[in-house]
MMTF fields as JSON, N, C-alpha, C and O atoms, coordinates in Angstrom:
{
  "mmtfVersion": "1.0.0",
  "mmtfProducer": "UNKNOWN",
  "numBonds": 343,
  "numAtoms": 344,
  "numGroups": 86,
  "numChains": 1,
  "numModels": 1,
  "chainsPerModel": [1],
  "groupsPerChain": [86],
  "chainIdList": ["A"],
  "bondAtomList": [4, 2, 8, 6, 12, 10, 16, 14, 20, 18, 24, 22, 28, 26, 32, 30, 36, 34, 40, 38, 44, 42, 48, 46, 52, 50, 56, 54, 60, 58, 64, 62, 68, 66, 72, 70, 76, 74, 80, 78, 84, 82, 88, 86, 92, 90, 96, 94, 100, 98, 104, 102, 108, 106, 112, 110, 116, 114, 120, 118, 124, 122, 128, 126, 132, 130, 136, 134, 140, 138, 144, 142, 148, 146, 152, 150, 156, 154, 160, 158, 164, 162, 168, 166, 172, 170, 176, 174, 180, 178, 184, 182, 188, 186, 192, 190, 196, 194, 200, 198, 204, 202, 208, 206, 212, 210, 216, 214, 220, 218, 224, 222, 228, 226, 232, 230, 236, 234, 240, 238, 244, 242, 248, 246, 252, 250, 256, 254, 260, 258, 264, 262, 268, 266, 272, 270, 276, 274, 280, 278, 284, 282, 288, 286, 292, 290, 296, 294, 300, 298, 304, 302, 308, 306, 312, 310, 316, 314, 320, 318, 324, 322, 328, 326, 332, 330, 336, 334, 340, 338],
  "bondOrderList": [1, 1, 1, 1, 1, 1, 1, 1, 1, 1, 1, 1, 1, 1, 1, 1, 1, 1, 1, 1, 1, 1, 1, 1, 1, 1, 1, 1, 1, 1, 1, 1, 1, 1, 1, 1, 1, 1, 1, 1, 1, 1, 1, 1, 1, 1, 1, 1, 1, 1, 1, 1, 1, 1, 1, 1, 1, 1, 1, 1, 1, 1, 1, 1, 1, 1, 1, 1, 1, 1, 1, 1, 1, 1, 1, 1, 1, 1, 1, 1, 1, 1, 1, 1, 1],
  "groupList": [{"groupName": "UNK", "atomNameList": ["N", "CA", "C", "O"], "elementList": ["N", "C", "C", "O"], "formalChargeList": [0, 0, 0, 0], "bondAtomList": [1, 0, 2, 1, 3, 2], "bondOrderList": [1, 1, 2], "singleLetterCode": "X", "chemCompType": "L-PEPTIDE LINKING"}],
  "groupTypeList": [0, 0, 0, 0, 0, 0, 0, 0, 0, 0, 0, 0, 0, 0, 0, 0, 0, 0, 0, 0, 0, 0, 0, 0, 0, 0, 0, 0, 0, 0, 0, 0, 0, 0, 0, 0, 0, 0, 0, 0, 0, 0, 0, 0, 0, 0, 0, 0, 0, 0, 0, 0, 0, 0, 0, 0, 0, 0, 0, 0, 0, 0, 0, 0, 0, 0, 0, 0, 0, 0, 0, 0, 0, 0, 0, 0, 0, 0, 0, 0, 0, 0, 0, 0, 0, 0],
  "groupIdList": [1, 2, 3, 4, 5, 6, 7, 8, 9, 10, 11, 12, 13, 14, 15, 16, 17, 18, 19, 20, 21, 22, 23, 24, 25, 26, 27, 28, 29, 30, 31, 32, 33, 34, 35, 36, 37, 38, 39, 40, 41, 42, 43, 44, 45, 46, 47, 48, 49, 50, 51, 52, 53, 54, 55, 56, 57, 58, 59, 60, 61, 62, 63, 64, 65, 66, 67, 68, 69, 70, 71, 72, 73, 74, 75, 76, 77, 78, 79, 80, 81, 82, 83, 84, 85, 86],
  "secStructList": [7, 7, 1, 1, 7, 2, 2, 2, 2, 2, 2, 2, 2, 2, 2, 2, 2, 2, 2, 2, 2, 2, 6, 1, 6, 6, 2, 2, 2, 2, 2, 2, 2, 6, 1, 7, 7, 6, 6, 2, 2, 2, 2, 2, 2, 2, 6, 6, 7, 1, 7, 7, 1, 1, 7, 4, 4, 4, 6, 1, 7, 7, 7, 7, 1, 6, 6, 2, 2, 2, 2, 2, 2, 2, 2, 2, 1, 7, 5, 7, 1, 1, 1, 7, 5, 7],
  "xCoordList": [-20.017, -20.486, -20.363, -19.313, -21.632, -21.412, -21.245, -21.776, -20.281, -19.612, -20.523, -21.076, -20.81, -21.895, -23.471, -23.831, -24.34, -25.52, -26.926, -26.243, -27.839, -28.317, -28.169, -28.119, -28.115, -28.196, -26.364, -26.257, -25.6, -24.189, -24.288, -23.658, -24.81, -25.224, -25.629, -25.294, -26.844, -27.328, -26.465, -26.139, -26.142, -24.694, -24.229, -24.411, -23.433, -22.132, -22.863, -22.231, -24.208, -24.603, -24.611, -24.461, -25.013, -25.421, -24.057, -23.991, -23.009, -21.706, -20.643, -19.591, -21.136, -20.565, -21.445, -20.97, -22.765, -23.733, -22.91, -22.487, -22.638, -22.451, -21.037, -20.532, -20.207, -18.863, -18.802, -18.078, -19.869, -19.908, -20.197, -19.621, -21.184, -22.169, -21.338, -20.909, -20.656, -20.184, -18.966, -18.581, -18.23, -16.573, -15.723, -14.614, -16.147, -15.39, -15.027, -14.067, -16.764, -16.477, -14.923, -14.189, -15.017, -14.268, -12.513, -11.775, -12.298, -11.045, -9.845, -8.728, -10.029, -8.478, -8.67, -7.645, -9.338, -9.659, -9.28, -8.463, -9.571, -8.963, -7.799, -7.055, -7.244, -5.619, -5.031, -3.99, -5.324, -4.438, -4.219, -3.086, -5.558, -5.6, -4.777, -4.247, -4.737, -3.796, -4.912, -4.599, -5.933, -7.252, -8.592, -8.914, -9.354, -10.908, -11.458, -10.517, -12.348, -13.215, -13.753, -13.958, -14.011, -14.615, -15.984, -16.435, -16.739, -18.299, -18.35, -19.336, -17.198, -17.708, -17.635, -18.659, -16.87, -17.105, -18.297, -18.459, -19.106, -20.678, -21.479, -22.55, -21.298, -22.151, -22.276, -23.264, -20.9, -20.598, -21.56, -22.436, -21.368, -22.121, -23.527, -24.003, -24.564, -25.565, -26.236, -27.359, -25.289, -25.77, -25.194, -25.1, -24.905, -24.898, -23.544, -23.517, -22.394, -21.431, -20.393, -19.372, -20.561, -19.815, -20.198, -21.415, -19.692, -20.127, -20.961, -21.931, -20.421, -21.611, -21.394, -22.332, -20.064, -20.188, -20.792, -21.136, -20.753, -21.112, -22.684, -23.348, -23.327, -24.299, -25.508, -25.138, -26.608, -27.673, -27.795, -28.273, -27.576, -27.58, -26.664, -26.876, -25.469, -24.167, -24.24, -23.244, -25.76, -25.656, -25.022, -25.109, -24.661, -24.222, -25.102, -26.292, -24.841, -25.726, -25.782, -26.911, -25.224, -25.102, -24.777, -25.239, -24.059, -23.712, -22.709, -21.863, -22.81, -21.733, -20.356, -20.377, -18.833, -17.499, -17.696, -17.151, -18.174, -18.265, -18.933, -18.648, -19.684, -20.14, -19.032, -18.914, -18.481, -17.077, -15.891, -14.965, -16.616, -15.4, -16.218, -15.495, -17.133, -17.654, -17.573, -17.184, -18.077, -17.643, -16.176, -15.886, -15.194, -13.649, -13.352, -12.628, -13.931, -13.797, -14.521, -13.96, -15.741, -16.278, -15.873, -16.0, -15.15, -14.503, -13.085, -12.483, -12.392, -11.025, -11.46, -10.618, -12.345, -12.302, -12.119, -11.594, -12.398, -12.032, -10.358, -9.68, -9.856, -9.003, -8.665, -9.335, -7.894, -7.604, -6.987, -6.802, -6.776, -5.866, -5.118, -4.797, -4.002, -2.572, -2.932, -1.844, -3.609, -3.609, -3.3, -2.584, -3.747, -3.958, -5.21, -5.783, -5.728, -6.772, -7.139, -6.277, -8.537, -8.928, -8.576, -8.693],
  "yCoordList": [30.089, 30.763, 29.808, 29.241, 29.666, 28.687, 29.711, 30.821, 29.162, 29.702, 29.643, 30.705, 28.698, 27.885, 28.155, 27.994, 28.713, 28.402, 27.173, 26.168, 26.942, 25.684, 25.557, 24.479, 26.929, 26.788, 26.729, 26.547, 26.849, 26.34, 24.532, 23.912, 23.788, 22.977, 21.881, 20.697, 22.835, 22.032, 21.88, 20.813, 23.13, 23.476, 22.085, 21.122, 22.228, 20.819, 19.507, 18.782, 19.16, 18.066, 17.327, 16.24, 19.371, 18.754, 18.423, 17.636, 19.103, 19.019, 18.018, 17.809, 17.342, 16.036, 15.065, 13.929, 15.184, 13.375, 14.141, 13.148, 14.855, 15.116, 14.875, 14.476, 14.922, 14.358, 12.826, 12.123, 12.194, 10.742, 10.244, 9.302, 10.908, 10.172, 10.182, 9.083, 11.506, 11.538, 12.314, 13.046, 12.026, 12.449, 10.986, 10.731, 10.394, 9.649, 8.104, 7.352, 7.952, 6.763, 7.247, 6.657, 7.878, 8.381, 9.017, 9.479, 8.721, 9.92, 8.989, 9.468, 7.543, 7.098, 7.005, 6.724, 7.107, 7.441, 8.459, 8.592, 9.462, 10.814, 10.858, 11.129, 10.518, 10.304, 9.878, 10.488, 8.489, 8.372, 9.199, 9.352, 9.901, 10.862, 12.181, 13.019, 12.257, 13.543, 14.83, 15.909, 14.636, 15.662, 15.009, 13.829, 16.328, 16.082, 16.126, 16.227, 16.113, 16.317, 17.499, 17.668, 18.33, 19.611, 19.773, 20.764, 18.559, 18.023, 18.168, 18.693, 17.683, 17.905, 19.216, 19.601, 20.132, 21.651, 22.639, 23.805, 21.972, 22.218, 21.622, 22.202, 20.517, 19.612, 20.713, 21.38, 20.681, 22.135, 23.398, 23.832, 23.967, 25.063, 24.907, 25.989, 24.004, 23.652, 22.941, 22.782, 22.758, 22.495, 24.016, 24.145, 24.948, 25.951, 26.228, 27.088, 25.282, 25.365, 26.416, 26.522, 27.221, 28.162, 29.525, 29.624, 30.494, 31.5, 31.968, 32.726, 31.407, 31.71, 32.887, 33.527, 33.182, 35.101, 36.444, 37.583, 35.861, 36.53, 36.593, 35.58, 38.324, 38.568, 37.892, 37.491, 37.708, 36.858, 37.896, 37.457, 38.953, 39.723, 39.569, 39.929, 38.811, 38.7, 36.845, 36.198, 36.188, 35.148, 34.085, 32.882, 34.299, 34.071, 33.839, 33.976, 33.531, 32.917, 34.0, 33.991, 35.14, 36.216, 35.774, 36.467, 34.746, 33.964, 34.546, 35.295, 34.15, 34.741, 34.465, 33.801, 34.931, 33.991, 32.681, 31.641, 32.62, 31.297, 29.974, 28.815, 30.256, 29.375, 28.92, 27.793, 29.718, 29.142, 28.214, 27.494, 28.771, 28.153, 27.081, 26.82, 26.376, 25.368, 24.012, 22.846, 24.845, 24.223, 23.559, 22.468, 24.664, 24.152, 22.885, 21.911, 23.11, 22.167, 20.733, 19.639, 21.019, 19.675, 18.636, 17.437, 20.171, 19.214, 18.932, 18.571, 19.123, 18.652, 17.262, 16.382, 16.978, 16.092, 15.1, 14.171, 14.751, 13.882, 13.529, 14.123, 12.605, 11.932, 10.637, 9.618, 10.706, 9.718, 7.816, 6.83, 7.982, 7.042, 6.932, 6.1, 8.131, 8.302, 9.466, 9.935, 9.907, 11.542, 12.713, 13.59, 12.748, 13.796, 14.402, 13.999, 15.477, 16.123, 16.23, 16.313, 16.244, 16.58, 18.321, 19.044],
  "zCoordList": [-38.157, -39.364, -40.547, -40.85, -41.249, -42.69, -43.607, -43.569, -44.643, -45.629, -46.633, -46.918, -47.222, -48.171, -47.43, -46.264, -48.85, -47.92, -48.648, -48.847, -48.925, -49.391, -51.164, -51.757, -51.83, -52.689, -53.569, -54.781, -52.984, -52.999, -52.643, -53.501, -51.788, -51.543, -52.14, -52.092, -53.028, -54.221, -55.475, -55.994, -55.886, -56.929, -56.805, -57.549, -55.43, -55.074, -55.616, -56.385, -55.24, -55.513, -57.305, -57.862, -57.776, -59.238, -59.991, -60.936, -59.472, -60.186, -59.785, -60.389, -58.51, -58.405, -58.723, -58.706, -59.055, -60.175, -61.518, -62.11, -61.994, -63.845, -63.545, -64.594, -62.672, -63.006, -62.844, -63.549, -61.553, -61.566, -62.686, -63.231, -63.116, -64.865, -65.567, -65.918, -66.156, -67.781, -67.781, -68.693, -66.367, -66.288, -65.743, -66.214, -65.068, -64.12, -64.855, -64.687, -66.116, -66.963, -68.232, -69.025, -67.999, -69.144, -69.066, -69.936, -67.314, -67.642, -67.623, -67.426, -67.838, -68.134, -69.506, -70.129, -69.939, -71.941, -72.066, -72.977, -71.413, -71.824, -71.693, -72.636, -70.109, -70.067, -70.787, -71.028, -71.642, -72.484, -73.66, -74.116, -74.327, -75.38, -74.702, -75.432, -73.464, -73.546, -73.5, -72.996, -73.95, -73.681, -73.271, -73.131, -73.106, -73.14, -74.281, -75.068, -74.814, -75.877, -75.459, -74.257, -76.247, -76.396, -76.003, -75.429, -76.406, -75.966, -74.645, -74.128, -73.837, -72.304, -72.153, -71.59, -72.403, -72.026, -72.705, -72.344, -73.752, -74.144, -73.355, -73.178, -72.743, -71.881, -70.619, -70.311, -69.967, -68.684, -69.241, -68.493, -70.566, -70.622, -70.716, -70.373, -71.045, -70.899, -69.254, -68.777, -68.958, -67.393, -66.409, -65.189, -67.466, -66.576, -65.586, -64.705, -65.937, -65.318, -65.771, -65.091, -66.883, -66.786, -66.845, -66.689, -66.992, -66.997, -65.597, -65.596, -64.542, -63.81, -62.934, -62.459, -62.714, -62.094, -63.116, -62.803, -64.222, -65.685, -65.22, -65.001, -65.065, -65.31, -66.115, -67.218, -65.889, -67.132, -68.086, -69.132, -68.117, -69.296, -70.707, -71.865, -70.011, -70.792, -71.104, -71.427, -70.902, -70.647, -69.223, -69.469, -68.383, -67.359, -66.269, -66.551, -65.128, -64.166, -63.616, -63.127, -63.307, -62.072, -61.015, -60.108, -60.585, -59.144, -58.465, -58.953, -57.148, -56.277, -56.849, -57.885, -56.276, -56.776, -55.541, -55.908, -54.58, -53.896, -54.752, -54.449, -55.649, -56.488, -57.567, -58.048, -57.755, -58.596, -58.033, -58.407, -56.735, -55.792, -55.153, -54.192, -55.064, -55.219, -56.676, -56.755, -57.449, -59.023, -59.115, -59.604, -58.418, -58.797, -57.63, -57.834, -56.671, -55.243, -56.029, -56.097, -56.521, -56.655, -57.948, -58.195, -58.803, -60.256, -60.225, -61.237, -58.818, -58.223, -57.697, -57.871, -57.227, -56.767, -57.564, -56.95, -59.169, -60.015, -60.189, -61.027, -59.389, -60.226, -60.745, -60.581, -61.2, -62.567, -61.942, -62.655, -59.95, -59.615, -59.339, -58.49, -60.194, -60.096, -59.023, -58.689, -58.573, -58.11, -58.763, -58.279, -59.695, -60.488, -60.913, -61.925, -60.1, -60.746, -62.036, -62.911, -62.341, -64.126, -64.007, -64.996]
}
């Protein structure tokens, strides 16, 4: 039985190129600041990365919770070297 079906799939793909592009140049800069910039979590909401069990009525994607649970799987996978997740 697959858990994931193509369009979880695709999800995974788009949210691991936007962490390669414009997370991965950046996170021993952040480490040392101690944060993110706020810009990346507008960047996430414009690519649709949040809100996404949230109905489209309420603005939200209406997505399954497996899609969240894709999102969190594929934005764990960033770390810093030391082994520490973003």
């Amino acid at each position: 039985m697959k858990i994931f079906d193509e369009q979880h799939d695709m999800f995974r793909a788009t949210v691991r190129a936007f962490v390669e592009k414009e997370v991965m140049p950046h996170v021993e800069e952040w480490e040392v600041a101690g944060r993110m910039p706020k810009a990346i979590f507008r960047r996430m909401g414009e690519l649709g990365f949040l809100g996404l069990e949230y109905d489209d009525k309420y603005g939200g994607a209406g997505a399954d919770v497996m899609m969240s649970a894709v999102r969190a799987l594929a934005l764990g996978l960033v770390r810093d070297g030391r082994g520490r997740a973003l």
